[in-house]
BAFI-3210 file (N, C-alpha, C; in Angstrom, 3 decimals, decimal comma, padded with zeros to 6 digits):
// residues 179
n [1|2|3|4|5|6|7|8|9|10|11|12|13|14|15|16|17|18|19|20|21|22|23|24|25|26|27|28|29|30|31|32|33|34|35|36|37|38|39|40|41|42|43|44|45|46|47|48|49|50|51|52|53|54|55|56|57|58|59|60|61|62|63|64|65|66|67|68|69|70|71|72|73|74|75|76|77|78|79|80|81|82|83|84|85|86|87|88|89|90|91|92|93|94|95|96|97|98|99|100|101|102|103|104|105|106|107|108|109|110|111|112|113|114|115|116|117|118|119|120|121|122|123|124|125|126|127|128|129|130|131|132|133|134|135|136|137|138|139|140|141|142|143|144|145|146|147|148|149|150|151|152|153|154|155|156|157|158|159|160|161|162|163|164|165|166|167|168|169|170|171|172|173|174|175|176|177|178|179]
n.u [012,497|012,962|011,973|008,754|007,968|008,169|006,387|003,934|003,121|002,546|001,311|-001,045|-001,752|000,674|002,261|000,882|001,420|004,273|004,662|003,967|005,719|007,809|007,217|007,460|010,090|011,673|010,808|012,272|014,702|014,603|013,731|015,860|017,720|020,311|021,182|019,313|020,348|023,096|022,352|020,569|019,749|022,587|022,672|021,484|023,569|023,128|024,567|025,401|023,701|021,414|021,555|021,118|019,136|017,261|017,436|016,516|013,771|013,339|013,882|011,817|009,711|009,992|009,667|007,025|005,595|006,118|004,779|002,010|002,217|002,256|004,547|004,510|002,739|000,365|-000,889|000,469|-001,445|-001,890|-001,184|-003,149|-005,478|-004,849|-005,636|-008,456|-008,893|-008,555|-010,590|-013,177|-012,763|-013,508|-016,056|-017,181|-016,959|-018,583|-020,946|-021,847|-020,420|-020,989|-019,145|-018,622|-016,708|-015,073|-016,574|-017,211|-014,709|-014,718|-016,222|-015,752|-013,763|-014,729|-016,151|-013,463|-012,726|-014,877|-013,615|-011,167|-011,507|-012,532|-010,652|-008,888|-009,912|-010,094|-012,413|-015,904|-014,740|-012,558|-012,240|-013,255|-010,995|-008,985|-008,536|-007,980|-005,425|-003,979|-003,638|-002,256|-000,437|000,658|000,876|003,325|005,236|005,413|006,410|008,897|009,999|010,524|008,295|006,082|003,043|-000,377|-002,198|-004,873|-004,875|-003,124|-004,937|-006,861|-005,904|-004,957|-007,304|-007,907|-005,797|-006,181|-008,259|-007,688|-005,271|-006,573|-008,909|-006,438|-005,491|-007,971|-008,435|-006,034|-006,031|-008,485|-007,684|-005,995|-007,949|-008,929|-007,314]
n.v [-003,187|-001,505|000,647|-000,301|-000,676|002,020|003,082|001,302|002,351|004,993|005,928|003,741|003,336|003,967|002,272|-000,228|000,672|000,651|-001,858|-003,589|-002,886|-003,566|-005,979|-006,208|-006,135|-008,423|-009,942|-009,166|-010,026|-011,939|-013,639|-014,305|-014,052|-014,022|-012,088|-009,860|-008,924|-008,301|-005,855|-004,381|-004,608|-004,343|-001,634|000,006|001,016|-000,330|-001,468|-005,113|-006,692|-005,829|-005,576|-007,984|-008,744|-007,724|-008,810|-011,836|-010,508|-010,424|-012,711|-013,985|-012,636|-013,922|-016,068|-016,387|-015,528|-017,449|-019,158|-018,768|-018,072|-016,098|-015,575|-014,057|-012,430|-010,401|-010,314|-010,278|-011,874|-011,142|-008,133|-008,049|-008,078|-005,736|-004,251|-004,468|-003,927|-000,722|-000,433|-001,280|000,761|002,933|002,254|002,858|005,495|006,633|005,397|005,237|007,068|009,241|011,529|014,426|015,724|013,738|011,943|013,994|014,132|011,603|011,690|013,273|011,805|009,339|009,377|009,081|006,686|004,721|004,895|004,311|001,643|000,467|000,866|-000,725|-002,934|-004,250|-006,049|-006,549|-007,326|-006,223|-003,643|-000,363|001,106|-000,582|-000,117|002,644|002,460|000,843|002,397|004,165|003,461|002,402|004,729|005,665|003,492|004,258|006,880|006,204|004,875|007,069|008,043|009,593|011,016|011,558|014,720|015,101|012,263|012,497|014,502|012,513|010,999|012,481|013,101|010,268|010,105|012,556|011,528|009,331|009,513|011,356|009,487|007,678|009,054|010,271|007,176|006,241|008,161|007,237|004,633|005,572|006,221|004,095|002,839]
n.w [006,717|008,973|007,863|006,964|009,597|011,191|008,942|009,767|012,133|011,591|009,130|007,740|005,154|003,740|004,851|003,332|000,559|000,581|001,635|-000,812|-002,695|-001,473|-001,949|-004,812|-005,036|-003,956|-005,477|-007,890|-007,600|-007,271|-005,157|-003,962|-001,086|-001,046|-002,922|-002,040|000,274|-000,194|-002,359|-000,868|001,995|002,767|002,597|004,105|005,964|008,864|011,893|012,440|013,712|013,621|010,998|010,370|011,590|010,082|007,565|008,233|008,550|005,805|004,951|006,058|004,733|002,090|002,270|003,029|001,167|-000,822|000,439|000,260|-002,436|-004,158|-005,545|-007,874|-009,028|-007,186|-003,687|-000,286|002,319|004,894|004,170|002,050|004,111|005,461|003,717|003,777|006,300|006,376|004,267|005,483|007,551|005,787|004,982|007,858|008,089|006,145|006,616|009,410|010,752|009,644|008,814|007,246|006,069|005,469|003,678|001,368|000,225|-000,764|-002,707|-004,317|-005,692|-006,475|-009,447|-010,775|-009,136|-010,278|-013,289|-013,385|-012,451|-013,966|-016,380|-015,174|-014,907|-012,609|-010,056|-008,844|-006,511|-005,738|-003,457|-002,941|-002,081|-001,952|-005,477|-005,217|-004,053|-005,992|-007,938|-006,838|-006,631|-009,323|-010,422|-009,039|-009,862|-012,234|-012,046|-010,943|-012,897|-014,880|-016,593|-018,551|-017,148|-017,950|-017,373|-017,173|-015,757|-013,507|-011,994|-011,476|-010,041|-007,551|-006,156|-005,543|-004,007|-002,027|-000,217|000,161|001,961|003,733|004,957|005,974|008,497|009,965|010,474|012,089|014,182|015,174|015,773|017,932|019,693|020,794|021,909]
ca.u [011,893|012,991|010,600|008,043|007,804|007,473|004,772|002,641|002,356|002,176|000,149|-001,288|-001,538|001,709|002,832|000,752|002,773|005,639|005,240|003,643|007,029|009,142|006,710|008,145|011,425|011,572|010,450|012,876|015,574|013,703|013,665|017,400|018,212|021,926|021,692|018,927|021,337|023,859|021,811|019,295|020,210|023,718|022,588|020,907|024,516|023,207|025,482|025,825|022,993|020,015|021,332|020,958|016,988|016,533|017,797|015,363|012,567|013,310|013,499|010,443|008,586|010,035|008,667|004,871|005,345|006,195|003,756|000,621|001,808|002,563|005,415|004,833|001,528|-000,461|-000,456|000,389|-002,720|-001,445|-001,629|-004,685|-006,173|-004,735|-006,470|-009,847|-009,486|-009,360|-012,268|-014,066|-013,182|-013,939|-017,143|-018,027|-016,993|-019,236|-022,377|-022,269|-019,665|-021,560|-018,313|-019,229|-014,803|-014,114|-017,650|-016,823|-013,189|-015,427|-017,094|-014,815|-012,476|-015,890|-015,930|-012,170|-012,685|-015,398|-013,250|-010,004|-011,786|-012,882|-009,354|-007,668|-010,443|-010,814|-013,671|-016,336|-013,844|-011,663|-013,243|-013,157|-009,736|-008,002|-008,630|-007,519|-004,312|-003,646|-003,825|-001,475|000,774|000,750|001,323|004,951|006,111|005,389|007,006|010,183|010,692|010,136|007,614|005,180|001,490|-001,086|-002,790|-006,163|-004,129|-002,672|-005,983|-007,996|-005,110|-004,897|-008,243|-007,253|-004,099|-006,920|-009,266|-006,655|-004,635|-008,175|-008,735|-005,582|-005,696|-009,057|-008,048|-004,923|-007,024|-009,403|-006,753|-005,284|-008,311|-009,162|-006,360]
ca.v [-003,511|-000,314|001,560|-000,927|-000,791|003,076|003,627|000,958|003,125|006,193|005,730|001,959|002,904|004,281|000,763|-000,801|000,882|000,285|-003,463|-003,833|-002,531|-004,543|-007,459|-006,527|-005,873|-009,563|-010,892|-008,817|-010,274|-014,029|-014,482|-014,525|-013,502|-013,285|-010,364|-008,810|-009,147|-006,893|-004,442|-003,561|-004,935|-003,669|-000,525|000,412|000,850|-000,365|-002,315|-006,231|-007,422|-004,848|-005,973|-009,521|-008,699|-007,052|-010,299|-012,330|-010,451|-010,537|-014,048|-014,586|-012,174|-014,689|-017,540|-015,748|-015,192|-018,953|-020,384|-018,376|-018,278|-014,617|-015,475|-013,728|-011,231|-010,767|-009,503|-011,030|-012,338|-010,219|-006,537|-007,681|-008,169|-004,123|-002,878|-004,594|-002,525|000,492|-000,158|-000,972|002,217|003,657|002,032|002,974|006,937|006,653|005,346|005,062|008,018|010,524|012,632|015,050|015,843|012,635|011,792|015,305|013,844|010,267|011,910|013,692|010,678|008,279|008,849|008,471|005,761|003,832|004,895|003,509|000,202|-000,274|000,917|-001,656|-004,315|-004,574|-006,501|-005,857|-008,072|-005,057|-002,692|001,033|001,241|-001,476|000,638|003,672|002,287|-000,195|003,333|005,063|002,429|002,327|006,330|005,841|002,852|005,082|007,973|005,916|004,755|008,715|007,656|010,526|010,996|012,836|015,683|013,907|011,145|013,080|015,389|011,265|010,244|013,854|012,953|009,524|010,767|013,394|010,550|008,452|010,429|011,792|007,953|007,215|010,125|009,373|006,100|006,272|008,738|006,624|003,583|005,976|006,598|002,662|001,488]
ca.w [007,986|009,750|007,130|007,273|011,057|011,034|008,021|010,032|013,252|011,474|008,102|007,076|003,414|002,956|005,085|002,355|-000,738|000,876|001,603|-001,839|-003,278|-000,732|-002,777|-005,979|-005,323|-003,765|-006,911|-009,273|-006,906|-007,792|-004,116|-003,492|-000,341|-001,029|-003,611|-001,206|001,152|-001,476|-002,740|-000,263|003,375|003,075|001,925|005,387|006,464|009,615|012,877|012,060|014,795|012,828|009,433|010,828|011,801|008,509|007,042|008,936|007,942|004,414|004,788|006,261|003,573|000,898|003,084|002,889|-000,633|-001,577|000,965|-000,170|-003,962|-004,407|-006,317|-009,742|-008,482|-005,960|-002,494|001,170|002,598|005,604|003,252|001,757|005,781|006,082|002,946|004,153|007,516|005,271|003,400|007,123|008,096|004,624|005,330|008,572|007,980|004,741|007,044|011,095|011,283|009,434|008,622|006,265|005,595|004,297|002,778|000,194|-000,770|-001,277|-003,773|-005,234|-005,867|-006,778|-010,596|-010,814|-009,130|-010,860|-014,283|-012,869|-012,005|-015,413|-016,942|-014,699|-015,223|-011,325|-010,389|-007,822|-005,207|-005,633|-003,507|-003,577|-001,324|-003,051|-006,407|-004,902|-003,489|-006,950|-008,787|-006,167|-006,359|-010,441|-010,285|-008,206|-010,280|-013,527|-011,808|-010,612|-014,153|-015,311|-017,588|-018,572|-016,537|-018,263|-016,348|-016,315|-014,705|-012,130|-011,509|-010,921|-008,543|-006,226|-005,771|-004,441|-002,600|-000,462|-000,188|001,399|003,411|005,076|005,650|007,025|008,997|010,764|010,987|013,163|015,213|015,746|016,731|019,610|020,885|021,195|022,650]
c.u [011,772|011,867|009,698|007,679|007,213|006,341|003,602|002,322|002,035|001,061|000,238|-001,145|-000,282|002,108|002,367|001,495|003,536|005,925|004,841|004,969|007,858|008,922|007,552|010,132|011,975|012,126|011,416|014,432|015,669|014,181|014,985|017,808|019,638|021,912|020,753|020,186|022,519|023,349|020,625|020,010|021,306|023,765|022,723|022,002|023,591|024,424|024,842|024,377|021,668|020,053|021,013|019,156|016,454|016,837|016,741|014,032|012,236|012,834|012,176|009,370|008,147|008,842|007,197|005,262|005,283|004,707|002,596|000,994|001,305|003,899|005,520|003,552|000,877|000,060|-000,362|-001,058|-002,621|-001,727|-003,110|-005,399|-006,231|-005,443|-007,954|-009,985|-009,602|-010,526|-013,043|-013,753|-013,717|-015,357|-017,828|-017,735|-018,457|-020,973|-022,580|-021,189|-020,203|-020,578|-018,197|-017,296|-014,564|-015,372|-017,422|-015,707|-013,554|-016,100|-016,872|-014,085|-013,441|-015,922|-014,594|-012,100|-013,466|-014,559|-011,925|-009,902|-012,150|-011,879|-009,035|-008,294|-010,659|-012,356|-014,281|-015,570|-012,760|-012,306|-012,422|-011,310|-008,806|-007,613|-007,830|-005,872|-003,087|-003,078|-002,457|-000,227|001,594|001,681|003,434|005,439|006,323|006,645|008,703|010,845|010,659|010,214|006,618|003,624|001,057|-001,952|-003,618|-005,981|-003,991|-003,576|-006,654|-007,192|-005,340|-006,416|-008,319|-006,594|-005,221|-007,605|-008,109|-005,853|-005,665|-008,179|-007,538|-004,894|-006,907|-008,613|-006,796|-005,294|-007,875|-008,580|-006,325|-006,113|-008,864|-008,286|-005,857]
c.v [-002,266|000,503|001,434|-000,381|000,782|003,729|002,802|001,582|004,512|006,323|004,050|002,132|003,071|002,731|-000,200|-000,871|000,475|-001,258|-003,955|-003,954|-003,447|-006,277|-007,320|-006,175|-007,453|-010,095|-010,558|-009,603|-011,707|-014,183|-015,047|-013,662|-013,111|-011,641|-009,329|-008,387|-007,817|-005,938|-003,727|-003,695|-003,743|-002,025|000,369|000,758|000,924|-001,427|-003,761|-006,816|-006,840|-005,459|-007,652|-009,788|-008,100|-007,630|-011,267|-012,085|-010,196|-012,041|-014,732|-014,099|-013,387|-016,235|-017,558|-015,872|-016,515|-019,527|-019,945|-017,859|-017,066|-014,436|-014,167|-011,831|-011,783|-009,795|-010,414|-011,046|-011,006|-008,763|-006,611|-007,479|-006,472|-003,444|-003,331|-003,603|-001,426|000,469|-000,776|000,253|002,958|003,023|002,917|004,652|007,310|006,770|005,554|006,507|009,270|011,774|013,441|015,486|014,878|011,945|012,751|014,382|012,364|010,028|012,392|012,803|009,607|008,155|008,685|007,090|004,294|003,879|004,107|002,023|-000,604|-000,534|-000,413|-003,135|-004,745|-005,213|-006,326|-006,566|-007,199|-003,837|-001,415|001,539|000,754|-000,908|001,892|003,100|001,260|001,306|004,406|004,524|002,147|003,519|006,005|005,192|003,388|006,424|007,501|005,303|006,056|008,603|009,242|010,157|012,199|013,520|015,484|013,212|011,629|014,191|014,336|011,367|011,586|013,634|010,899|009,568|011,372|012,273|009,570|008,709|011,394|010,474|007,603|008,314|010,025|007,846|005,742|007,141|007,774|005,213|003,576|005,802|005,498|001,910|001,372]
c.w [008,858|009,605|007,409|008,625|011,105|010,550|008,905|011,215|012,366|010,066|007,448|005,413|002,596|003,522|003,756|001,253|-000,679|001,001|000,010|-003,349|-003,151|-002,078|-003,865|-005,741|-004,953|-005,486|-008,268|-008,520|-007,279|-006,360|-003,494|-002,572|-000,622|-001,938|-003,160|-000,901|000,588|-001,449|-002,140|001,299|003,798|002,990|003,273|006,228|008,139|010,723|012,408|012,651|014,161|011,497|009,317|010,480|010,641|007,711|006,821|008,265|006,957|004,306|004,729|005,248|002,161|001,544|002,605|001,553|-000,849|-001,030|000,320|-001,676|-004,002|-005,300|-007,406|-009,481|-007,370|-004,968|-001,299|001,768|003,630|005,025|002,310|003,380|006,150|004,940|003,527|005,265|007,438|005,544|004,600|007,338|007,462|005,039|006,471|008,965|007,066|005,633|008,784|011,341|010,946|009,164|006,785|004,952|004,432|003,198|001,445|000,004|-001,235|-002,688|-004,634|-006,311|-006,911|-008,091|-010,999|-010,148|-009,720|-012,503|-014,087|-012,890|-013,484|-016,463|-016,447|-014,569|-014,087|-011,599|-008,934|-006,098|-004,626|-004,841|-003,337|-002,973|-001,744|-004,285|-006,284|-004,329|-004,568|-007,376|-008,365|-006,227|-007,834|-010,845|-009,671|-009,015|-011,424|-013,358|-011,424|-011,987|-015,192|-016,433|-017,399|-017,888|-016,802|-016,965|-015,842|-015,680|-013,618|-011,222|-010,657|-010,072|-007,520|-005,770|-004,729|-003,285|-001,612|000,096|001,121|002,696|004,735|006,107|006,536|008,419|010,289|011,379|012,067|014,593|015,773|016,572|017,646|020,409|021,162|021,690|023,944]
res [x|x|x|x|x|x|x|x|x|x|x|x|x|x|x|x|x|x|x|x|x|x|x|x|x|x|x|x|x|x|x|x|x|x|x|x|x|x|x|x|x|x|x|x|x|x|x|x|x|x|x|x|x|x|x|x|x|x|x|x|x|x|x|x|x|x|x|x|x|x|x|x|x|x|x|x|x|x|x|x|x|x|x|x|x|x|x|x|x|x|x|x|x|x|x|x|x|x|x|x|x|x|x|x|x|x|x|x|x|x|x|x|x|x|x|x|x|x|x|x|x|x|x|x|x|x|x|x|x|x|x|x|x|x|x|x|x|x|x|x|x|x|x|x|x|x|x|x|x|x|x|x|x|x|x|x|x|x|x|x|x|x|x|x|x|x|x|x|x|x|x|x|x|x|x|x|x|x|x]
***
């Protein structure tokens, strides 16, 4: 929650990864708050009244998960809602913003990303942000089980990673100066 709370003021896609994670770690848990509670909560050595609220909003994650049938895969209706505002902004850099920065790392990233989509069987409901952030998200869980990633692999994704971090970059810019 602490985490959470931070990545979403400061970058949405890393908030994404990160709740995407929180998703599976849930699920390797089977939705048992008590051995959260153990091996994650307690961890946070935080004071009694924080580990309480970081309780809470475990709880409630499991809640979302059951009610909208995220159990097993999937994503919170909620983190799909934050990759669509992405891919709106990825949109409206691409055409009404005219930014020539993140248009180049668009294009860069573009056949890695139409090859990615076909690897991973995405379908056109997946759009280009979703792909890029499935791929980024594949990359860490490979790397936290220190599994090997070929070079081509890790040449497509750095071309994601700029792509994104431009985006979420712009995009938090652009949130200050609307609010």
């Amino acid at each position: 929650m602490i985490i959470a709370q931070d990545k979403k003021k400061t970058n949405l896609a890393e908030y994404i990864l990160y709740m995407w994670q929180v998703e599976d770690i849930i699920r390797a848990y089977q939705f048992n708050i008590d051995k959260i509670d153990e091996n994650i909560i307690k961890q946070f050595n935080q004071p009694e009244a924080a580990q309480n609220e970081i309780r809470d909003w475990y709880e409630n994650l499991i809640e979302m998960m059951k009610i909208e049938k995220v159990e097993e895969t999937g994503h919170l209706q909620i983190l799909k809602n934050n990759v669509n505002e992405l891919y709106d902004f990825h949109v409206y850099l691409l055409t009404k913003g005219k930014d020539s920065a993140y248009n180049s790392h668009y294009q860069q990233a573009l056949g890695n990303i139409t090859e990615f989509r076909e690897k991973s069987k995405a379908t056109q409901e997946n759009n280009d942000i979703e792909v890029c952030l499935t791929a980024l998200y594949g990359i860490l869980m490979l790397k936290l089980q220190g599994k090997e990633i070929s070079k081509d692999t890790l040449s497509a994704i750095t071309t994601f990673s700029q792509m994104i971090s431009e985006l979420t970059a712009k995009y938090k810019a652009f949130e200050e100066e609307n609010e």
